[in-house]
C-alpha positions in Angstrom: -16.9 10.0 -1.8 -14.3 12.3 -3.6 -15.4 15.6 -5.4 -13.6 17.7 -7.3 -14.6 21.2 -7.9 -13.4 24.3 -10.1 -13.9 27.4 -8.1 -13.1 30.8 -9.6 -10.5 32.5 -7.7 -12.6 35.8 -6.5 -15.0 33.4 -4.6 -12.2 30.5 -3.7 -12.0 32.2 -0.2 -15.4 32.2 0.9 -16.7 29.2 -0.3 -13.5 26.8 1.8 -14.2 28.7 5.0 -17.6 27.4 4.5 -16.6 24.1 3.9 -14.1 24.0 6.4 -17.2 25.0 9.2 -18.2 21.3 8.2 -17.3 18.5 10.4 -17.9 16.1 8.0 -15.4 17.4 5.1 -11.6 16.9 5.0 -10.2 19.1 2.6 -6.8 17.6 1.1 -4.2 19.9 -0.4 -1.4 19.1 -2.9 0.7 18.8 0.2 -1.3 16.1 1.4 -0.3 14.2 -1.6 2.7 11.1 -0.9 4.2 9.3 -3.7 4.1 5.7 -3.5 7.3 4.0 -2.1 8.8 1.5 -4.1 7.5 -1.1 -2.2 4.3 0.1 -2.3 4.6 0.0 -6.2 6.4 -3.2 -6.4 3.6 -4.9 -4.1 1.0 -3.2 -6.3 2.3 -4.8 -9.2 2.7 -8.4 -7.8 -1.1 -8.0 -6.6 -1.6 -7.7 -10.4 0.3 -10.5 -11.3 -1.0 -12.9 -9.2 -5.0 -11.9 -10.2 -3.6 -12.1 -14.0 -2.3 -15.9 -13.0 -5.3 -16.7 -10.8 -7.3 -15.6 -14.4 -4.8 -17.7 -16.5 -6.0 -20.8 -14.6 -9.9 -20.0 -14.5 -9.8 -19.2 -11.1 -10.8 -15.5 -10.8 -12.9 -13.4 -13.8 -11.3 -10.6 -15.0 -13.0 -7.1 -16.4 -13.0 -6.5 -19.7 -11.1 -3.8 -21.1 -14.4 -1.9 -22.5 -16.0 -2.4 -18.6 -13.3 -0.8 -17.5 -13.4 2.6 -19.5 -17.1 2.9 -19.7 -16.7 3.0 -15.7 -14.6 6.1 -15.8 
């Protein structure tokens, strides 16, 4: 599970040497952040294109549009 928290500077500190006493939390920084490669993008987008075709032929159900947003 991801959380994301808002933590006001003053206590910022305190509260991530806490979490960082926990075994069971990785804490990922901005640095931690990679940009896709092209490849992964390009393979991304032929995934996509294949479950689009797959739908196109009645083989696979895709979600609906609405599904989608109510699940964020």
């Amino acid at each position: 599970m991801k959380v994301t928290l808002d933590i006001n500077d003053n206590k910022a500190a305190a509260f991530l040497n806490f979490v960082k006493s926990l075994d069971f939390i990785h804490i990922q920084t901005q640095d931690d952040y990679q940009e896709p490669t092209k490849k992964e993008i390009l393979e991304s987008i032929n995934q996509g294109m294949k479950e689009v075709q797959l739908h196109k032929e009645g083989k696979k159900e895709l979600q609906s549009a609405k599904d989608f947003l109510n699940e964020l």
